[in-house]
Structures are given as structure tokens and as C-alpha cells.
C-alpha positions as a Markdown table, in Angstrom:
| # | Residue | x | y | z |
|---|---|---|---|---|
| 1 | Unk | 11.7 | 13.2 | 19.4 |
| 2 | Unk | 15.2 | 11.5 | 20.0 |
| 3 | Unk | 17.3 | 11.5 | 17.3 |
| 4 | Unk | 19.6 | 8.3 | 16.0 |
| 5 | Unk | 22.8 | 9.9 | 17.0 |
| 6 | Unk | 24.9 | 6.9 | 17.3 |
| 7 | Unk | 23.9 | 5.7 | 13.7 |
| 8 | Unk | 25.3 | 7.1 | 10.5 |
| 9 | Unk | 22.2 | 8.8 | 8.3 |
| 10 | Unk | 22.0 | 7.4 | 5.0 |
| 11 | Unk | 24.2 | 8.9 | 2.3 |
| 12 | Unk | 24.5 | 8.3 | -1.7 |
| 13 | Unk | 27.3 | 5.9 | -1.0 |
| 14 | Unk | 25.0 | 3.2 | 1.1 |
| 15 | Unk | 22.1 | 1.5 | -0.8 |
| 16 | Unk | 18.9 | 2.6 | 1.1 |
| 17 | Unk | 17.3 | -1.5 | 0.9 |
| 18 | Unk | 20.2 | -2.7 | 2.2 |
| 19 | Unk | 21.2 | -0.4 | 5.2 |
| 20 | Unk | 17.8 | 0.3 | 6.3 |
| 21 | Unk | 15.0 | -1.5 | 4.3 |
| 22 | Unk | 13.8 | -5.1 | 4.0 |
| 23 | Unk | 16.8 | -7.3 | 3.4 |
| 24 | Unk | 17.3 | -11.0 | 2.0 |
| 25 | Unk | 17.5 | -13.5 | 3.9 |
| 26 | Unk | 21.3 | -14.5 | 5.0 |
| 27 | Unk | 21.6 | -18.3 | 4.1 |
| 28 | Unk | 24.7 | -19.8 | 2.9 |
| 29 | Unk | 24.3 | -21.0 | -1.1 |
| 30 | Unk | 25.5 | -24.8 | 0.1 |
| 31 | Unk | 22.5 | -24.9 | 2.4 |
| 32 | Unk | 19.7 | -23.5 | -0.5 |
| 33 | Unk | 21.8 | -25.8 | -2.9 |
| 34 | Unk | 21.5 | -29.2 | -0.5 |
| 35 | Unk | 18.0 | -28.3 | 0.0 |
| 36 | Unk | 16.9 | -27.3 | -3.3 |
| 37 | Unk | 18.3 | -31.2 | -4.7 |
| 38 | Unk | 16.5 | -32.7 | -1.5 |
| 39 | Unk | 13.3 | -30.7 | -2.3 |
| 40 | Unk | 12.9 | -32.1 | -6.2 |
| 41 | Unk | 11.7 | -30.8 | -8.9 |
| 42 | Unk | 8.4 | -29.5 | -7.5 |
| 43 | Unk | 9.9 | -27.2 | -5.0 |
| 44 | Unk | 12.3 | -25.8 | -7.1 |
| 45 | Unk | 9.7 | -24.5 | -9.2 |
| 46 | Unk | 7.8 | -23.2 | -6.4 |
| 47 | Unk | 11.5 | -21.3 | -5.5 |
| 48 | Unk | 11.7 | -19.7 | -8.7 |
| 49 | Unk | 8.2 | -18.6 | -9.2 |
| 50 | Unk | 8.1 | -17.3 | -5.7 |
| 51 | Unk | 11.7 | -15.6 | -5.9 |
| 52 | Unk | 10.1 | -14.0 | -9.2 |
| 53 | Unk | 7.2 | -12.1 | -7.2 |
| 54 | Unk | 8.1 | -8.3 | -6.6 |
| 55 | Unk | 7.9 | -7.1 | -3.1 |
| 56 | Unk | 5.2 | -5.2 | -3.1 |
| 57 | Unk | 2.7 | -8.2 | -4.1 |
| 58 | Unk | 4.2 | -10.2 | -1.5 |
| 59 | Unk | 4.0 | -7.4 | 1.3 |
| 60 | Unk | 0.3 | -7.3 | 0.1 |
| 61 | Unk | -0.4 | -11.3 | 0.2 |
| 62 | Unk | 1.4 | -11.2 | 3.6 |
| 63 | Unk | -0.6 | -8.3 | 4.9 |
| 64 | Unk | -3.7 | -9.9 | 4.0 |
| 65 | Unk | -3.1 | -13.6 | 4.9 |
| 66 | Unk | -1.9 | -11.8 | 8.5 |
| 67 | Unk | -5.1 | -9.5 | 8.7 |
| 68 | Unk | -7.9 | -12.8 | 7.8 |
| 69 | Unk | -5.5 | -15.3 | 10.8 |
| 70 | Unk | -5.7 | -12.1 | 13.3 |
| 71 | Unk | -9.5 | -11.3 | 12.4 |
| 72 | Unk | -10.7 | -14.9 | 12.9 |
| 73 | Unk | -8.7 | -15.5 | 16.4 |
| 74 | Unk | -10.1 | -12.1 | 17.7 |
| 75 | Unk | -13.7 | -11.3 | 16.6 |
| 76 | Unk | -15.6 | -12.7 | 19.4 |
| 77 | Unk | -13.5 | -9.5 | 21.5 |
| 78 | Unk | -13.8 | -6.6 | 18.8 |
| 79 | Unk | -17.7 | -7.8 | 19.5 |
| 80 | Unk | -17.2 | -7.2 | 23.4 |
| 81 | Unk | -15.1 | -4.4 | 22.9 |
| 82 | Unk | -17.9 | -2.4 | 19.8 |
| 83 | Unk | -20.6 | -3.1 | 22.5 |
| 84 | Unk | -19.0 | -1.6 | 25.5 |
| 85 | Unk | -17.9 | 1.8 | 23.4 |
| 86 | Unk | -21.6 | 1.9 | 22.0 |
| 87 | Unk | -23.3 | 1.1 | 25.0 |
| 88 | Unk | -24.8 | 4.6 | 26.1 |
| 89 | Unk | -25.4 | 6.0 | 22.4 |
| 90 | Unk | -28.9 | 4.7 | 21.6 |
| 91 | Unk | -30.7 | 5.7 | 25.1 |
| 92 | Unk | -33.9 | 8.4 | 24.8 |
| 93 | Unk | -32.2 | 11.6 | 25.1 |
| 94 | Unk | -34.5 | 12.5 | 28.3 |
| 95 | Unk | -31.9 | 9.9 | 30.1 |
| 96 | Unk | -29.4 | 12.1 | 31.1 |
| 97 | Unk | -27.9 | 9.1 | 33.0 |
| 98 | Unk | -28.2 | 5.4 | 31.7 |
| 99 | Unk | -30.6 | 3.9 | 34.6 |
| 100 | Unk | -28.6 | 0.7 | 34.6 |
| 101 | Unk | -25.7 | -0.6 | 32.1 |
| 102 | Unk | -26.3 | -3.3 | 30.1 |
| 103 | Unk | -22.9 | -4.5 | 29.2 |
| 104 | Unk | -20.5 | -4.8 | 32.4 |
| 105 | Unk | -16.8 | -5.9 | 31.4 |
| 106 | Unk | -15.3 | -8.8 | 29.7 |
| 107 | Unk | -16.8 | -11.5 | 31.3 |
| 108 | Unk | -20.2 | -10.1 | 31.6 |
| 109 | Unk | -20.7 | -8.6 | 28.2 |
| 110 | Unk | -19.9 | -11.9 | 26.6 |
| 111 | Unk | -22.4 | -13.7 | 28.9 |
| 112 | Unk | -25.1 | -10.9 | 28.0 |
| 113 | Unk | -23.9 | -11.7 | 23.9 |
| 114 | Unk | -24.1 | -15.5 | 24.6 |
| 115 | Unk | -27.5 | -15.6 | 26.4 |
| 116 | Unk | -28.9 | -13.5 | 23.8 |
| 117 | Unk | -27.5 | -14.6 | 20.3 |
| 118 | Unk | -25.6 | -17.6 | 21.3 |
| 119 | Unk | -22.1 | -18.3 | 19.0 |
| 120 | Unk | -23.2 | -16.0 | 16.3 |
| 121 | Unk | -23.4 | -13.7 | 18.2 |
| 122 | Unk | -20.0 | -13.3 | 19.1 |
| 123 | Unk | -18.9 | -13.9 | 15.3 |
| 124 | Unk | -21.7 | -10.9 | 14.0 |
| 125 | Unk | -19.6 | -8.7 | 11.9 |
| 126 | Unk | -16.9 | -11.3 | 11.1 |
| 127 | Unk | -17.8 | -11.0 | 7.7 |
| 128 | Unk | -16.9 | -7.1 | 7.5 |
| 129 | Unk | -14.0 | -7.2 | 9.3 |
| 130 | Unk | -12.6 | -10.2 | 6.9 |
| 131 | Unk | -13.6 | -8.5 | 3.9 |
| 132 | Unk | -12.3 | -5.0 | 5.9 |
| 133 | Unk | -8.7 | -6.9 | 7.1 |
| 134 | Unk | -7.9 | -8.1 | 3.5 |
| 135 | Unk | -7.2 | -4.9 | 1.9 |
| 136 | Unk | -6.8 | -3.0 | 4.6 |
| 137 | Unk | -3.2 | -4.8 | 5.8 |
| 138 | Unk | -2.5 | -5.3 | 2.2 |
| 139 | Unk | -2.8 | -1.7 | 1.4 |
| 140 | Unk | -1.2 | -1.0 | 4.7 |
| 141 | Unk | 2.0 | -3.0 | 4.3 |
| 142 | Unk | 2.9 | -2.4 | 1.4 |
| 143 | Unk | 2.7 | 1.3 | 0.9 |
| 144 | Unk | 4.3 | 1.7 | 4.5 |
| 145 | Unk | 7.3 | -1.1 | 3.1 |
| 146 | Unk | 7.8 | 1.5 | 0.0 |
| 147 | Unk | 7.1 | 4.8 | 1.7 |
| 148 | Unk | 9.7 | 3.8 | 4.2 |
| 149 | Unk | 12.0 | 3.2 | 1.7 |
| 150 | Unk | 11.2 | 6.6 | 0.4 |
| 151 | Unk | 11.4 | 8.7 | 3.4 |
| 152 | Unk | 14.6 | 7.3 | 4.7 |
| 153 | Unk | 16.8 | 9.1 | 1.5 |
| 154 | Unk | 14.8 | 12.0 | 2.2 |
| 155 | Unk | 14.9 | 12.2 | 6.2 |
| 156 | Unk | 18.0 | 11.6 | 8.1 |
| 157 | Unk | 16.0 | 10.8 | 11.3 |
| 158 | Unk | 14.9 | 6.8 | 11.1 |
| 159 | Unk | 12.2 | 7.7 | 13.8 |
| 160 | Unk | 10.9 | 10.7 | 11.4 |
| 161 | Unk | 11.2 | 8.2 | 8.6 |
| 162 | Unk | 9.2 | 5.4 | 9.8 |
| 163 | Unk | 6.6 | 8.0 | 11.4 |
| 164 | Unk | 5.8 | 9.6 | 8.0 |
| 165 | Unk | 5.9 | 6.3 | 6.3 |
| 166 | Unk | 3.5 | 5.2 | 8.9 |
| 167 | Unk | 1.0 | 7.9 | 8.6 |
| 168 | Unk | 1.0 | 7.5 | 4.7 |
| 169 | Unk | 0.3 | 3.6 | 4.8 |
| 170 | Unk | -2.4 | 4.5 | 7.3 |
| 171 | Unk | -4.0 | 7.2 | 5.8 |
| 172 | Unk | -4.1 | 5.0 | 2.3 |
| 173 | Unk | -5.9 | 2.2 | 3.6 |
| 174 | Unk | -8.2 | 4.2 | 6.1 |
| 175 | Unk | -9.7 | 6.2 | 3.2 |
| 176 | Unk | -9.4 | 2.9 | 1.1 |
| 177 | Unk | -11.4 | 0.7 | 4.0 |
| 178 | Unk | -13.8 | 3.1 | 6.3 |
| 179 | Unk | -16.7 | 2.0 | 4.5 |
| 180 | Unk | -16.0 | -1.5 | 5.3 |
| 181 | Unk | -15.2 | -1.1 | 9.0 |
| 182 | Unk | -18.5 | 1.3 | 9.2 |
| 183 | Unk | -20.9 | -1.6 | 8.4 |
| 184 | Unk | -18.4 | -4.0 | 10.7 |
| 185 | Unk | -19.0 | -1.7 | 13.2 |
| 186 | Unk | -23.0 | -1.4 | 12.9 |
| 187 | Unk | -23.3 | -5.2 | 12.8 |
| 188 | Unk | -21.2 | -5.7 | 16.0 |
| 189 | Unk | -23.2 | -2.6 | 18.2 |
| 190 | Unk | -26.2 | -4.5 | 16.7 |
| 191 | Unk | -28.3 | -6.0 | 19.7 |
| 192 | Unk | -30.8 | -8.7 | 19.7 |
| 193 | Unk | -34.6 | -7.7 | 19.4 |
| 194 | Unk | -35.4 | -8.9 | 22.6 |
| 195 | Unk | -33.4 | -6.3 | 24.4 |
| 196 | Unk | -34.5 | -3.3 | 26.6 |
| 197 | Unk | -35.4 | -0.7 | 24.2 |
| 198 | Unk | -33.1 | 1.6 | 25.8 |
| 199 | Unk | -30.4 | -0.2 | 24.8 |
| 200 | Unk | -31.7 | -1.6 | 20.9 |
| 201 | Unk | -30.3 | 0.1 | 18.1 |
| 202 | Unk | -32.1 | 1.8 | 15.7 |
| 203 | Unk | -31.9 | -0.9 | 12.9 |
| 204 | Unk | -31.6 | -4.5 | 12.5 |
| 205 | Unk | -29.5 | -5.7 | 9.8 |
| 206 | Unk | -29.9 | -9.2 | 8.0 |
| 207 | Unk | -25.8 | -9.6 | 7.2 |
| 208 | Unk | -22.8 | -7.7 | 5.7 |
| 209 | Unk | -24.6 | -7.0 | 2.4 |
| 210 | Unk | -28.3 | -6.0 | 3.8 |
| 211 | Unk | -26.2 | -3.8 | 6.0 |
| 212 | Unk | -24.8 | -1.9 | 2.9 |
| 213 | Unk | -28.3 | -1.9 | 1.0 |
| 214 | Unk | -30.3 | -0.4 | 3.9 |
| 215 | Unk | -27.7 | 2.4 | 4.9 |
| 216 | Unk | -27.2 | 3.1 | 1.4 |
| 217 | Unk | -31.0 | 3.1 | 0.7 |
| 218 | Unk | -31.8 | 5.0 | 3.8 |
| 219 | Unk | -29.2 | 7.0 | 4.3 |
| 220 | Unk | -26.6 | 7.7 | 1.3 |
| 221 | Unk | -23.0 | 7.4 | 1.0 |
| 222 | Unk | -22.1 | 9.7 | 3.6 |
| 223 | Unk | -23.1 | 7.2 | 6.1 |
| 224 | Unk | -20.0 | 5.1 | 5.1 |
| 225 | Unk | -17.7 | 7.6 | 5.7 |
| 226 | Unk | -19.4 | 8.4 | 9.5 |
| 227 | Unk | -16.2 | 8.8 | 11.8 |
| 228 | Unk | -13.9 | 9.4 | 9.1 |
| 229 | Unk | -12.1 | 12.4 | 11.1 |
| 230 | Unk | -11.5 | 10.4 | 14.2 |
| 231 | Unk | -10.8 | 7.2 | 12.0 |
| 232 | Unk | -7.5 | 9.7 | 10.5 |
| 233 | Unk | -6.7 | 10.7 | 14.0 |
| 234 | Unk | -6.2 | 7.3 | 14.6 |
| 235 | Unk | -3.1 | 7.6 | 12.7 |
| 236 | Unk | -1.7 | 8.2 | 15.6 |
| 237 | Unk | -1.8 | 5.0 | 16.8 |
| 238 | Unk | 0.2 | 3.3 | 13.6 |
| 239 | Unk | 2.5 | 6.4 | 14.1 |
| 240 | Unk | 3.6 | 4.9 | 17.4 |
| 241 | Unk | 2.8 | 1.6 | 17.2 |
| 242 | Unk | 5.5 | 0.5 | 13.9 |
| 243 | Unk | 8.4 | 2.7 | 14.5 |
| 244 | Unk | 8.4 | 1.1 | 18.4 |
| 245 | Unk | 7.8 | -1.8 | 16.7 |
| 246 | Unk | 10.8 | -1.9 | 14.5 |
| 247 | Unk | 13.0 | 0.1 | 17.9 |
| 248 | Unk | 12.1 | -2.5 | 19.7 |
| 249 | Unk | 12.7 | -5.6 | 17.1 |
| 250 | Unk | 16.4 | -4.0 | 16.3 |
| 251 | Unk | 17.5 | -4.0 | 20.0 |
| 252 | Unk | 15.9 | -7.5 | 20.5 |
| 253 | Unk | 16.6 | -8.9 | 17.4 |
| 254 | Unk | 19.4 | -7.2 | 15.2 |
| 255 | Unk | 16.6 | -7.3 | 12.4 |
| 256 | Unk | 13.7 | -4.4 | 11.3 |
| 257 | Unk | 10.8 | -5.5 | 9.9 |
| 258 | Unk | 10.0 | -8.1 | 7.4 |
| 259 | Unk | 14.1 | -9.3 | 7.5 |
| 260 | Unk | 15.2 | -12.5 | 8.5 |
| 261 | Unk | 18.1 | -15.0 | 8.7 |
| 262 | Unk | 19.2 | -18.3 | 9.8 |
| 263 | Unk | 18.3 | -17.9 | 13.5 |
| 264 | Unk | 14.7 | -17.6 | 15.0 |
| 265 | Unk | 13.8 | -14.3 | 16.6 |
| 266 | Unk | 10.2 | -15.3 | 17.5 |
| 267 | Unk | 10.8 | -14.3 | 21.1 |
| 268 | Unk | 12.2 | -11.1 | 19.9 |
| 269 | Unk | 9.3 | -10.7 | 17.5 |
| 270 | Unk | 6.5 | -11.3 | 20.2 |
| 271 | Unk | 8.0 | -8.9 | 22.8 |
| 272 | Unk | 8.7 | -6.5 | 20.4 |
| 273 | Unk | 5.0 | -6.9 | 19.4 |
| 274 | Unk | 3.6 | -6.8 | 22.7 |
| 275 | Unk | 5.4 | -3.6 | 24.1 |
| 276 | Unk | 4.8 | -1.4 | 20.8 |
| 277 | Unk | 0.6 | -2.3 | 21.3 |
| 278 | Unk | 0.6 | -1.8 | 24.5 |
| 279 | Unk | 2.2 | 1.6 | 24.2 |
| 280 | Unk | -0.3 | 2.9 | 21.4 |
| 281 | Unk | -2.9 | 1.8 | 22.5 |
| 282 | Unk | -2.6 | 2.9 | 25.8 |
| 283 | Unk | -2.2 | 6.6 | 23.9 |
| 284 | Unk | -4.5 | 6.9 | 21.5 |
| 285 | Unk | -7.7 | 4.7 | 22.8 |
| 286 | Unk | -10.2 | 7.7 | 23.3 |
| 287 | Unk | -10.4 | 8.4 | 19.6 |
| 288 | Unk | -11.5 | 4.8 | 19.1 |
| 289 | Unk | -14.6 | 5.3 | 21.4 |
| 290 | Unk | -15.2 | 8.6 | 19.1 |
| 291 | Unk | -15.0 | 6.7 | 15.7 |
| 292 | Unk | -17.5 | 3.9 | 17.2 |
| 293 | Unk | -20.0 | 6.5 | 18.6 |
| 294 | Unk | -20.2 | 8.3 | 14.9 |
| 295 | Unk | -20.2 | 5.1 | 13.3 |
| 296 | Unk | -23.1 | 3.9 | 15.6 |
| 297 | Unk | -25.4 | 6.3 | 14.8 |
| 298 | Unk | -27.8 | 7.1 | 11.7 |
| 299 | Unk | -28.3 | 10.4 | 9.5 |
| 300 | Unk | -31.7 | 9.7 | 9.2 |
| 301 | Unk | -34.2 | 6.9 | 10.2 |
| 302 | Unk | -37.0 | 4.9 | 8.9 |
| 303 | Unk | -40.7 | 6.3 | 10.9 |
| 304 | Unk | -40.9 | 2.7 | 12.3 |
| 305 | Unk | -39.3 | -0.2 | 13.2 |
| 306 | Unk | -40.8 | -3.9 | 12.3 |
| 307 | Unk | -42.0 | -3.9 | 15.8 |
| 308 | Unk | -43.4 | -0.8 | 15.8 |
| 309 | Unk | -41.7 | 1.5 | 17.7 |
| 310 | Unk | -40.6 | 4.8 | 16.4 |
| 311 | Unk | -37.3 | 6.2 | 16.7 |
| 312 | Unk | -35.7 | 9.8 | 17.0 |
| 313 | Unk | -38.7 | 12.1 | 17.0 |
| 314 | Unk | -40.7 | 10.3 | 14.5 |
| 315 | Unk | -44.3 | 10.6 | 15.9 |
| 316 | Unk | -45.4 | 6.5 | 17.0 |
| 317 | Unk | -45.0 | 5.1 | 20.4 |
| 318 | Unk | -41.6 | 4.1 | 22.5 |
| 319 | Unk | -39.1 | 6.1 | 23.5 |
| 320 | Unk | -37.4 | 9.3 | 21.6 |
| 321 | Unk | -34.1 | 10.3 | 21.5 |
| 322 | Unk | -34.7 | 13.5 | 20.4 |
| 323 | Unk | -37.2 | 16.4 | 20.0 |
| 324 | Unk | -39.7 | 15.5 | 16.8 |
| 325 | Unk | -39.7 | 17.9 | 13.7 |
| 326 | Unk | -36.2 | 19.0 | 14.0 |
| 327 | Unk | -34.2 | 18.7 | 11.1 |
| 328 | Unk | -30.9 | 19.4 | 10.4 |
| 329 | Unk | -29.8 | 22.4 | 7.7 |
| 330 | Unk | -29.1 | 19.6 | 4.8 |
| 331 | Unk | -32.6 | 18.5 | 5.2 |
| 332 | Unk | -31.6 | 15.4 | 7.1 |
| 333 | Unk | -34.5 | 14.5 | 9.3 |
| 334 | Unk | -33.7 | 14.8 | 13.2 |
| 335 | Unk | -30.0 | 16.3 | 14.2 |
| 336 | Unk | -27.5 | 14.0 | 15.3 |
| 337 | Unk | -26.4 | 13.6 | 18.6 |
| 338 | Unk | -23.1 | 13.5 | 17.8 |
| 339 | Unk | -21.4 | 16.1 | 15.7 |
| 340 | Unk | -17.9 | 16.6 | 14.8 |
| 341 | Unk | -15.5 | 15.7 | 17.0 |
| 342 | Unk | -15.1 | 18.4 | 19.4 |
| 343 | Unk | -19.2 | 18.3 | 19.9 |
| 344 | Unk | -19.0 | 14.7 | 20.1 |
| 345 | Unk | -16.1 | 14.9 | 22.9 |
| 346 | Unk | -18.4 | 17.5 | 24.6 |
| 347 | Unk | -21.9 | 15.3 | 24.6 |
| 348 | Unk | -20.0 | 12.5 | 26.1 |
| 349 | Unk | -18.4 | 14.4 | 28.7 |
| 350 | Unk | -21.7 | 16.0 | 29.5 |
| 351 | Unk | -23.7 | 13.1 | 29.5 |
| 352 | Unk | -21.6 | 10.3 | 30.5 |
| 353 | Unk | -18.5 | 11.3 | 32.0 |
| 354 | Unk | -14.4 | 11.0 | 31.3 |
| 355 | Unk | -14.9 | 7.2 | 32.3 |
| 356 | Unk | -17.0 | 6.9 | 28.9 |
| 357 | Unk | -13.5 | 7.5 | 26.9 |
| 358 | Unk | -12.0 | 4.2 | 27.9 |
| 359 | Unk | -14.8 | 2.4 | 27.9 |
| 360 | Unk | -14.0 | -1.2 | 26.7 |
| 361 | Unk | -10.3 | -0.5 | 27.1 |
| 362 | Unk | -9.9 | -3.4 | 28.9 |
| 363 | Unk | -11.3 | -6.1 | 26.6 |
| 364 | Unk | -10.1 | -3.7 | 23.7 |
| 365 | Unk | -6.2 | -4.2 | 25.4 |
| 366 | Unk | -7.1 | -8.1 | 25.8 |
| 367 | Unk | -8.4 | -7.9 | 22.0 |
| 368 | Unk | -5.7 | -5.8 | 20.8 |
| 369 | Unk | -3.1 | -7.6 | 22.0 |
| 370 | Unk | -3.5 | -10.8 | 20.6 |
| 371 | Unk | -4.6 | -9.3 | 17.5 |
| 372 | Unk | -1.4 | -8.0 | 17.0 |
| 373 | Unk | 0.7 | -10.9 | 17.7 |
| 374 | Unk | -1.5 | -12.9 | 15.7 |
| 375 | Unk | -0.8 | -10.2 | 12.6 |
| 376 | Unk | 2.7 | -9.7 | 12.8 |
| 377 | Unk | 4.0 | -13.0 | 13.8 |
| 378 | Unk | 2.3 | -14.5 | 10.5 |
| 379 | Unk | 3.7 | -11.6 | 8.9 |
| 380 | Unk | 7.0 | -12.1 | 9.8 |
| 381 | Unk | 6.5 | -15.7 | 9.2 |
| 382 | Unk | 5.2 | -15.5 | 5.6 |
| 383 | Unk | 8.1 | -13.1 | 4.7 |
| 384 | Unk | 10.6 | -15.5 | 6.3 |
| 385 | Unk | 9.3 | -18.5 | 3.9 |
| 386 | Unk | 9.3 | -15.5 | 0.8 |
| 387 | Unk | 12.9 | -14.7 | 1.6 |
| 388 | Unk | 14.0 | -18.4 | 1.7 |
| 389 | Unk | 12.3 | -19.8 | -1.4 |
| 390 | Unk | 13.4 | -16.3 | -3.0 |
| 391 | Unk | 16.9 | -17.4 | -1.9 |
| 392 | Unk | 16.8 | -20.6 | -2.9 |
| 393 | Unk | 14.9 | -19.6 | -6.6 |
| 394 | Unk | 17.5 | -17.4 | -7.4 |
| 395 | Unk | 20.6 | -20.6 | -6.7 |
| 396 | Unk | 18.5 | -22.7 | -8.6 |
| 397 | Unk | 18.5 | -20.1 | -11.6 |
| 398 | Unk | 22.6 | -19.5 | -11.3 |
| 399 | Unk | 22.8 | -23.3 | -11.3 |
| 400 | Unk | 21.1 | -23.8 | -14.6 |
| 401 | Unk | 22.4 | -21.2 | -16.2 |
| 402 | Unk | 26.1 | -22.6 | -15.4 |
| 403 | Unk | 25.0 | -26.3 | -16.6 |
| 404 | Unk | 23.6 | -24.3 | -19.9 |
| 405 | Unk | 26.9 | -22.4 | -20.1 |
């Protein structure tokens, strides 16, 4: 890790916020002033209740508001993306090799998703992962906005500093969210009924909330924690993907993340945005395949389907995925096929090959991508408009406390 040689480490002398931290906008008073008297009397008390709101609540609303825009523009590809990394986990287990894949890149995949649910299709799980974005980005940027304020007057290293806050903020709203993105997950791997039964899942959820009733009913809480461990290796992606982020806004920009001032650094912004994604996600995509493999798969299973075929050594007719009457030491019914990371990495290797890791990365990288613009550029917008009607709240305040005085 390099260090920051060339720039002084914080000392007792230097406020924290305003050498390294989120800082106020820089506009001149006679420009809030003008615009404040232009604005009337509604906007100037829209100025001052904004400019009242601590930081924290607005790092959360912007969070949010960023995660719902970016969830919205990029569903139909996190749909493309779950089916590719799943495709391969719900064949019989006397497959050693899928006969023929279902799902083929970008383009095919959505024309397999279009021909056999149509538009909601490719909008199954949007309900999840809007009700997963909310508190996950709120939860995220605002403990990483504090916790790097933290870190940096206890580590002299800005890279260290931003890492650690990084990893906190991640590991808050991963343990805060999993259930959420577990039932997103489930709904997007979901296939239609009318699929090869090699390639069906195991259940057939209604919508977000019969998802949670029948994995909760069949299966108990532990289901919504499936993939935890590689969902917390995944750290590893926000511990590269913000500290680039904010190296790469500085040299573009002047600014770290969340400031502003009178110019526009949109350009800035975007590259900035574009390079730091590309980077982690390039590093860390294997563990996403992991998560969505755990995630994908049930600790136990009804005897029969609504169609009638039985599943995982349940005794019936169709295909089984694994030997019937084993049972696992808990008294779970059938052993998983995946088990722990290491066994997990081991099955897939076995069974599918080193290709199966980056399955998806493609679409994932056109997904990705866009889905990170699309969060931090209305990040970075909503905390530009905070800073300015904060700015111009707190001139309006000074003004009528000097005509009071």
C-alpha cells in the first residue's frame, strides 16, 4: 500500500472535516444573498429547514434516493447477470456436465427471459432489491461518511483511513441487508414453469413477500443469512472501489467525496466513477458467483412441487439432485451441494470448471457500471443541492438576525 507522502497527516492543529472530510460548499455570501431575495419566501424556508438537517440524515436520504434511481435503471441486467451465475446449480447431480446451457450471454439470456416471462420478467426481483437499495446505501453512506471521519485522526495513511472506513460501512449494511438481497436473489434465479426441468428451480415464488413466507415456513431463518461469508468477503470490493473512488475524484476534481463548489465536476465525477468499478470489480467478481450459488439453493425442500415432480432425493418422479435419505447432521433433509466456501469453490471447480467463476461477468460489468454512475452521480448531485440550500439557510439566518439586532 502506498503511502501519502507528499501530504501532511492530520495533526491536532487542523480540523479533521475540513482538511479531509465533507466540506461546505464554496459560494460567495452575495451570490446565496441575490438568490435567496430572488427565490421568495418559500425557498428561503426550504434553505433553512434543509441547512438545519445533520449530516448523517442527509448522507442517508442521499444514499437511498441514489440506491432506488440506480436499482430502477439497472434491474433488467442484475436479472441477466443472477441467471447466468445460477445457471448450473439446479441440474440432477448425475449431470456431471450441463448437456446444453440455457442462458448464453447478454443478448441471449435476455431473449430466453423475454420469450419466457415477457417485461416482468426482466423486472422479477425489483421489488427486493428496492426495498434491499434503500437501507442498504443509507446505512452504507453514512456510517462510511462518519467512520471516515473517525479513522483519519486515528490513521495517518488516508488510503488506510478510507479502507477501514470502507469495510465498517460495508460490513454494517451487509449484516443489516443479506436477508433482503437473499430473497432478491431467489426471485431473479427464479425460472418460468415451462422450462427444462434441468434448469427450473426448486420453488416458485408468488412475489417479494410469498418469497419470505415460504423460505421462512420451509426453511427457517438461516436461509436468509445463506452466503453470508462470501457476502463479507465482498468487502473487498467497497475496500477498493471508494478509496479509488475518492483518489481518483481528488486528481480529477480537487474535491473527495460528497464536496462541492461553484464549478461542475461531473466529468470528473463520472471518470472517477467508471475507473474505480472497473477496478473492483474486475478483483473481486468470483466471490459474487459464490454468494449467488449459496443464496440459490435451499436447506430443505418440500416432497413435491405443484406439478409434481420431486426434488433432491425426495422419492416421486423427475429428476434428483442428490442421493434420497441422506440427511445432513442438524437434521436438515438432503445435504447441500454447496457448503462453506472452500467446498463450494471446490464443487464448482469439479463440476463446472474456472470459467464458472466469471460467469455473467460480462453483463455483470455492463450492469455494474451504470449502476454506479447512476448511484454516485445522484449522490453527488443531492449533496451538491444539500450544500447550497445549507449555504444559503445559514445567510438567510445571519440576515435576520442582523435586521432583529
Amino acid at each position: 500500500m502506498a503511502t501519502d507522502s507528499p501530504e501532511s497527516s492530520p495533526s491536532p492543529s487542523n480540523s479533521t472535516r475540513s482538511r479531509y472530510a465533507t466540506a461546505t460548499a464554496e459560494f460567495s455570501p452575495d451570490d446565496a444573498t441575490k438568490h435567496a431575495r430572488s427565490s421568495g419566501s418559500s425557498f428561503s424556508s426550504l434553505a433553512v429547514t434543509f441547512g438545519s438537517i445533520p449530516n448523517s440524515t442527509v448522507n442517508a436520504f442521499c444514499g437511498a434516493s441514489a440506491g432506488i434511481a440506480s436499482g430502477i435503471v439497472t434491474c433488467p441486467l442484475d436479472v441477466i447477470k443472477t441467471r447466468l451465475q445460477a445457471q448450473g446449480s439446479f441440474r440432477p447431480r448425475n449431470h456431471t456436465r450441463p448437456s446444453k446451457a440455457i442462458y448464453n450471454g447478454l443478448v441471449g439470456t435476455a431473449r430466453v427471459i423475454w420469450k419466457e416471462d415477457g417485461v416482468r420478467g426482466m423486472y422479477r426481483g425489483l421489488g427486493p432489491m428496492l426495498l434491499g437499495y434503500i437501507p442498504t446505501w443509507a446505512v452504507y453512506m453514512s456510517v462510511y461518511d462518519y467512520s471516515k471521519d473517525f479513522f483519519y485522526t486515528k490513521i495517518e495513511n488516508k488510503w488506510l483511513a478510507r479502507i477501514s472506513a470502507s469495510i465498517t460501512a460495508g460490513a454494517c449494511s451487509t449484516l443489516a441487508t443479506n436477508p433482503i438481497w437473499v430473497v432478491k436473489t431467489r426471485l431473479m434465479s427464479q425460472v418460468s414453469s415451462r422450462s427444462l426441468e434441468e434448469f427450473r428451480s426448486p420453488w416458485q415464488y408468488k412475489n417479494t413477500w410469498d418469497a419470505f413466507r415460504h423460505m421462512y415456513k420451509n426453511e427457517g431463518i438461516v436461509a436468509f443469512y445463506s452466503g453470508l461469508t462470501p457476502a463479507l468477503l465482498g468487502l473487498s470490493h467497497v475496500a477498493i472501489q471508494f478509496p479509488l473512488y475518492e483518489f481518483f475524484k481528488m486528481k480529477f476534481t480537487g474535491l473527495e467525496m460528497g464536496q462541492t463548489n461553484e464549478s461542475a465536476h461531473w466529468t470528473g465525477i463520472l471518470s472517477a466513477t467508471i475507473l474505480s468499478k472497473i477496478c473492483a470489480t474486475s478483483a473481486t467478481y468470483p466471490h459474487e458467483v459464490l454468494r449467488t450459488r449459496l443464496q440459490t439453493q435451499q436447506r430443505s425442500l418440500p416432497p413435491q412441487s405443484p406439478e409434481g415432480i420431486s426434488f433432491r432425493g425426495h422419492s416421486g418422479y423427475g429428476h434428483h439432485t442428490r442421493p434420497p435419505g441422506t440427511s445432513s447432521s442438524d437434521g436438515m433433509i438432503n445435504l447441500p451441494r454447496y457448503r462453506g466456501m472452500l467446498r463450494t469453490c471446490k464443487t464448482i471447480l469439479k463440476e463446472e470448471g474456472w470459467r464458472a467463476f466469471y460467469n455473467g461477468m460480462g453483463t455483470n460489468m455492463v450492469r455494474a457500471v451504470p449502476a454506479a454512475v447512476t448511484t454516485m452521480m445522484t449522490f453527488e448531485s443531492l449533496k451538491s443541492l444539500h450544500q447550497r440550500l445549507k449555504f444559503e439557510g445559514e445567510e438567510i439566518e445571519r440576515q435576520r438576525r442582523h435586521l432583529e439586532s
